[in-house]
MIGUBA-925894 format. One line per 4 residues: number of its first residue (from 1); their letters; for each residue x, y, z of C-alpha. Coordinates in steps of 0.05 Angstrom, whole numbers. Last residue first. Layout:
NUM> A> X,Y,Z | ...
***
This chain:
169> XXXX> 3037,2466,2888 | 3111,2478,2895 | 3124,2506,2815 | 3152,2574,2841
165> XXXX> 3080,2584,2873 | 3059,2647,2834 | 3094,2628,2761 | 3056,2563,2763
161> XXXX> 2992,2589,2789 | 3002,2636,2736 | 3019,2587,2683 | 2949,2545,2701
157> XXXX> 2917,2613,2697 | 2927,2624,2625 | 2913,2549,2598 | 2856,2573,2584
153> XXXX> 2873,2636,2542 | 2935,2661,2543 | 2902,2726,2519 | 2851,2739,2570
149> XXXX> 2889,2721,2622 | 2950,2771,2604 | 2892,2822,2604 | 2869,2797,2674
145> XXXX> 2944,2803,2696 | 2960,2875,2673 | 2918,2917,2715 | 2931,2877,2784
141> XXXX> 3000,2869,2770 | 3006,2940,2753 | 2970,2948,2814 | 3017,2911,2858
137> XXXX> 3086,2936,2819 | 3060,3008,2837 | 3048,2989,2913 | 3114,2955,2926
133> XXXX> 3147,3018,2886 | 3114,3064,2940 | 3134,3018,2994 | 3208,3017,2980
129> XXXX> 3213,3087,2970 | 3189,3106,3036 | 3121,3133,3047 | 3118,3195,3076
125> XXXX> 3117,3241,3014 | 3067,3212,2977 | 3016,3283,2961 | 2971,3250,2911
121> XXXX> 2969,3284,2838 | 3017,3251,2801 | 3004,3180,2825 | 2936,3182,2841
117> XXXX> 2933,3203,2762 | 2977,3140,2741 | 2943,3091,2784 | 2874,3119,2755
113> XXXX> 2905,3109,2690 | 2926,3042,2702 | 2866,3026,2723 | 2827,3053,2666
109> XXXX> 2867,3008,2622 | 2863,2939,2653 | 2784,2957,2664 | 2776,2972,2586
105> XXXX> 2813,2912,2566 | 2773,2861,2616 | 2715,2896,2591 | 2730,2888,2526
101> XXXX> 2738,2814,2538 | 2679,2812,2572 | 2630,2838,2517 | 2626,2806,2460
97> XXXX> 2634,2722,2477 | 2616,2727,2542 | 2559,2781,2549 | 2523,2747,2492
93> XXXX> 2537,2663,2505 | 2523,2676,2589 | 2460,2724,2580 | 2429,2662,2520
89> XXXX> 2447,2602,2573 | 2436,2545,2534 | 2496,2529,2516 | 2529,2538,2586
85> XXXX> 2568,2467,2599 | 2589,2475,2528 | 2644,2515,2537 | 2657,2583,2502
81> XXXX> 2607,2618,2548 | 2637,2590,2608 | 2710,2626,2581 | 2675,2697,2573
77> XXXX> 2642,2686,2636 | 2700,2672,2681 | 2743,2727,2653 | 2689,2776,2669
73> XXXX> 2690,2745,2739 | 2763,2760,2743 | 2763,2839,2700 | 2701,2852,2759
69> XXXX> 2744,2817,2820 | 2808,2864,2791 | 2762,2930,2786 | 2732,2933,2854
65> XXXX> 2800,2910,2882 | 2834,2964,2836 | 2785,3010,2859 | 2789,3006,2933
61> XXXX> 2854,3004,2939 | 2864,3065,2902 | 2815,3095,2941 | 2837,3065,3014
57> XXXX> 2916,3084,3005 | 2949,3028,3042 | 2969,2980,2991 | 3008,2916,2995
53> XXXX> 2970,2876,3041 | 2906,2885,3007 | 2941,2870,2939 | 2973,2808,2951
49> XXXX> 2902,2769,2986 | 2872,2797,2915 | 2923,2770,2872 | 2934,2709,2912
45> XXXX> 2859,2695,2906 | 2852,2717,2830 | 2902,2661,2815 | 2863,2606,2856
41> XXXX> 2800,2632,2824 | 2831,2622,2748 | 2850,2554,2769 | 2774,2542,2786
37> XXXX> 2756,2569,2717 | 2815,2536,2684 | 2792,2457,2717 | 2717,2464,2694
33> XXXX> 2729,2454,2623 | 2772,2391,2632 | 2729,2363,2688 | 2670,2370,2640
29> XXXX> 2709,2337,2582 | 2732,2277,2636 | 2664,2264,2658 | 2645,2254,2578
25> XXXX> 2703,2210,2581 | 2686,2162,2639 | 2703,2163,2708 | 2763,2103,2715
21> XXXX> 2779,2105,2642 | 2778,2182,2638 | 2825,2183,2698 | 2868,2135,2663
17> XXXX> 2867,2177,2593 | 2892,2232,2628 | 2965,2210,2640 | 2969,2185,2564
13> XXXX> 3007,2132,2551 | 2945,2088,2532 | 2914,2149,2484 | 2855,2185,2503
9> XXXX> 2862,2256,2457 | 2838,2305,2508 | 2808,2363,2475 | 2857,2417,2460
5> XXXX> 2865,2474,2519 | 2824,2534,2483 | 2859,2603,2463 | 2810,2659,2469
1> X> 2754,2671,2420
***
């Protein structure tokens, strides 16, 4: 199971504990499982606006996209099977908990490999240095940050965002 942001402890000095006051705390536990999964889309939004401005090669491109939205929405599931939003849901709880996280492993992996291989056996020559180390850091980026995800856990994407935006949200 990934890391899990603790359940809010209402306590009069706490900034939460007014917006669970004003909505109610059952509204606050929903708010509070929902709030990583939209974070996480924010995050997967920069990454994805970054990465088709940064590389021109089409197949590369096109697989680390393909493979970034998949390691994202894989992400997505394995977190809304830990919440009890989806308890019912028996697809949600097995592909999840088993199965997306070693996907979002597997893809990391494979892209980098592909990156690697494109790399070696692609005839570069034109570009200039600058953009061929633009397009490496992108797709490392792109390989590495779902796996990052997976291990900070939920609280994960609210660092990115942080990290992303130099703390200017």
């Amino acid at each position: 199971m990934s890391k899990q942001l603790p359940a809010p402890a209402i306590t009069k000095d706490h900034s939460v504990s007014t917006i669970c006051k004003i909505f109610g705390a059952n509204s606050c536990n929903i708010l509070l499982e929902i709030l990583p999964i939209v974070s996480l889309a924010f995050v997967a939004y920069i990454i994805l606006k970054c990465l088709s401005h940064a590389i021109c090669q089409s197949f590369l491109k096109y697989f680390v996209w393909c493979g970034t939205i998949v390691s994202y929405v894989s992400i997505a599931f394995h977190w809304a099977s830990e919440t009890a939003l989806f308890s019912h849901a028996g697809i949600v709880q097995e592909f999840g908990r088993s199965l997306a996280p070693r996907f979002v492993y597997a893809i990391g992996g494979l892209s980098l490999a592909i990156s690697v291989l494109y790399r070696i056996f692609s005839t570069s020559d034109h570009l200039k240095m600058n953009k061929r180390i633009t397009i490496l850091a992108v797709v490392m980026l792109c390989s590495w940050s779902p796996t990052i995800l997976v291990l900070l856990g939920k609280q994960g994407p609210f660092v990115a965002l942080i990290c992303m935006t130099g703390g200017t949200m």
